[in-house]
C-alpha positions in Angstrom: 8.1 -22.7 -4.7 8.6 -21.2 -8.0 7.5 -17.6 -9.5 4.5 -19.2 -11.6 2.0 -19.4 -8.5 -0.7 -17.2 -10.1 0.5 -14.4 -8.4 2.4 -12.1 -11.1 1.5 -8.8 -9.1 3.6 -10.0 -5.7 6.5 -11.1 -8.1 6.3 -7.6 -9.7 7.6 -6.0 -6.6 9.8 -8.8 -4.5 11.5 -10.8 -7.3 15.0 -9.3 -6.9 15.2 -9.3 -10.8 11.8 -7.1 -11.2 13.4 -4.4 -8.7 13.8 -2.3 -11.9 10.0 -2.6 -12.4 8.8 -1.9 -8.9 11.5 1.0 -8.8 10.0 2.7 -12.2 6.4 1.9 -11.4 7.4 4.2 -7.9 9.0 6.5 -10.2 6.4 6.8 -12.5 3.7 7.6 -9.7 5.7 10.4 -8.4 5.9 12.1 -11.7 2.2 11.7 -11.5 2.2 13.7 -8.6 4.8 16.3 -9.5 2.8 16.7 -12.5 -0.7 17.4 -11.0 1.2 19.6 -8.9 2.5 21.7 -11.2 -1.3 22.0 -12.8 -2.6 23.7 -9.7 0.4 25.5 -8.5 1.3 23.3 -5.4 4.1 22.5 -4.3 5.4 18.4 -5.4 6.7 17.4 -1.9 3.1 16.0 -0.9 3.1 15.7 3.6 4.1 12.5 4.3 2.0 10.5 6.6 3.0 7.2 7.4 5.1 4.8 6.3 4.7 0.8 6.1 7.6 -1.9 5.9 5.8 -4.9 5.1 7.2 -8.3 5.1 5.2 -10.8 2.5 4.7 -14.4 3.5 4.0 -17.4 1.2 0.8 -16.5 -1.3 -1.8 -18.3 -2.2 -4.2 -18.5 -4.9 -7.3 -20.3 -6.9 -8.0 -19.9 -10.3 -11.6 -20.5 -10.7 -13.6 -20.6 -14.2 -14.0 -16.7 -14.3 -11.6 -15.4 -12.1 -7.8 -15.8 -10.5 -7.6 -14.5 -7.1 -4.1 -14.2 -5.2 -4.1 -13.8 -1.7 -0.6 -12.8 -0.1 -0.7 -12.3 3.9 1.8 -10.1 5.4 3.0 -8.3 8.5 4.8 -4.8 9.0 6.3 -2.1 11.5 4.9 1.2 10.9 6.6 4.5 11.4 6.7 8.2 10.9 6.1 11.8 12.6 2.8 10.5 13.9 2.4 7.2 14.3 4.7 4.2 15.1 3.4 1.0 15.7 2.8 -2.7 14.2 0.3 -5.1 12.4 -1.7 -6.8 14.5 -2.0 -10.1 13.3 -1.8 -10.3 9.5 -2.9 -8.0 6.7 -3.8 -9.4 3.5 -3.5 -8.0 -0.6 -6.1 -9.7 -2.3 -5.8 -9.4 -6.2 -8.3 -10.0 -8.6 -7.4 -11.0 -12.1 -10.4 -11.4 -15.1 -9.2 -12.3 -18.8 -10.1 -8.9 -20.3 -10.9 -7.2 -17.2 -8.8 -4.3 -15.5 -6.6 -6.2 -12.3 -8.5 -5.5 -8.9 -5.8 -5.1 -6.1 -6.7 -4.2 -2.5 -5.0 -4.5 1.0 -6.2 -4.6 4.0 -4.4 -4.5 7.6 -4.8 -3.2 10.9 -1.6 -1.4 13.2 -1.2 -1.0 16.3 1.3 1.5 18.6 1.2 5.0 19.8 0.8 8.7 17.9 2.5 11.9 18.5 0.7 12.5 21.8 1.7 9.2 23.2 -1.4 7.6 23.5 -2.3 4.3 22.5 -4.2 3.5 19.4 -5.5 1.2 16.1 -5.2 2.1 12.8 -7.4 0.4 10.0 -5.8 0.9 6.4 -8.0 0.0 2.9 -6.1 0.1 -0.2 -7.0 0.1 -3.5 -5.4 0.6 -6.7 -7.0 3.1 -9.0 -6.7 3.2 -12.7 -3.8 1.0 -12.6 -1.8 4.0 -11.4 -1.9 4.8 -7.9 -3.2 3.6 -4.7 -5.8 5.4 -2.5 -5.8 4.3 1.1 -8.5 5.1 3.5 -8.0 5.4 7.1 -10.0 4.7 10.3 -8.8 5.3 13.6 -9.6 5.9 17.2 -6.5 8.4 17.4 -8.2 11.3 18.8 -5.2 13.0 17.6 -5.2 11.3 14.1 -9.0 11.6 13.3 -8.6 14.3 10.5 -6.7 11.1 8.6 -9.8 9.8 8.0 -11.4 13.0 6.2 -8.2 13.5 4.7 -7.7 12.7 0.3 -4.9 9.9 0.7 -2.8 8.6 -1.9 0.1 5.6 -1.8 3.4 4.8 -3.3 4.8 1.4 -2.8 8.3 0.4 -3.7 9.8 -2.7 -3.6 12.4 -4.0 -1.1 13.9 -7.5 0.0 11.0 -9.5 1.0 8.1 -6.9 0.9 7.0 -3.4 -0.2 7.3 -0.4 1.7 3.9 1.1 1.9 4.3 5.2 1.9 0.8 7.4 3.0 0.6 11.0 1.7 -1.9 13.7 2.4 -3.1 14.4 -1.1 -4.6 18.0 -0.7 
């Protein structure tokens, strides 16, 4: 199937010729963050949470009289300091498009693995791009050890790679 599904924002970061824009769109977040920063005398290495790969399968879409909405499932391995794990089943980014209208992009997913301590557990993940800048996830989890996640101010850069995005999770204090 060709590029012209009604799906521009998956092509934006997975078509091997618009690397240059998922690469700069990366870029331009974390100058965002350096930035903001640099305003309030913090350092610009935010903590690093988690990290997603995820691996897009085929989207699908509907363009209706008002809006177009793209639906692209996908899977992923998790990984990081505190958490390693999987999706469990698929995830889904649902986008929104409205002629006039800001683009309304979400994604939601469930992993599953082990944190720090060892023990078992789930990990829920919403999220949702803000002022067509940066994503904001929010976490739920039954991680005793990874329950302040869920208090925690998050924020999201996602880059793309071969197939996918890679999803990274920073505490944004």
């Amino acid at each position: 199937m060709g590029t012209d599904i009604g799906c521009p924002f998956f092509w934006q970061w997975v078509r091997k010729d618009d690397k240059i824009r998922a690469i700069t769109k990366s870029f331009l977040l974390r100058a965002k963050i350096e930035k903001w920063a640099r305003m309030i005398g913090e350092p610009a290495d935010m903590k690093e949470l988690l990290t997603i790969k995820v691996a897009c399968q085929e989207p699908y879409s509907v363009q209706g009289q008002k809006y177009r909405i793209c639906m692209i499932p996908f899977t992923g391995e998790a990984f990081g300091p505190y958490f390693h794990g999987k999706t469990i089943g698929t995830g889904v980014d649902t986008q929104r498009f409205q002629k006039g209208q800001p683009d309304q992009l979400s994604a939601r997913y469930m992993l599953e693995g082990e944190d720090f301590t060892g023990a078992g557990c789930r990990i829920f993940v919403e999220s949702s791009l803000h002022d067509d800048e940066s994503w904001h996830p929010m976490i739920v989890t039954d991680s005793k050890a990874l329950a302040e996640w869920e208090e925690m101010n998050l924020i999201a850069a996602v880059d793309g790679i071969e197939g996918g995005v890679l999803v990274r999770i920073f505490e944004n204090s």
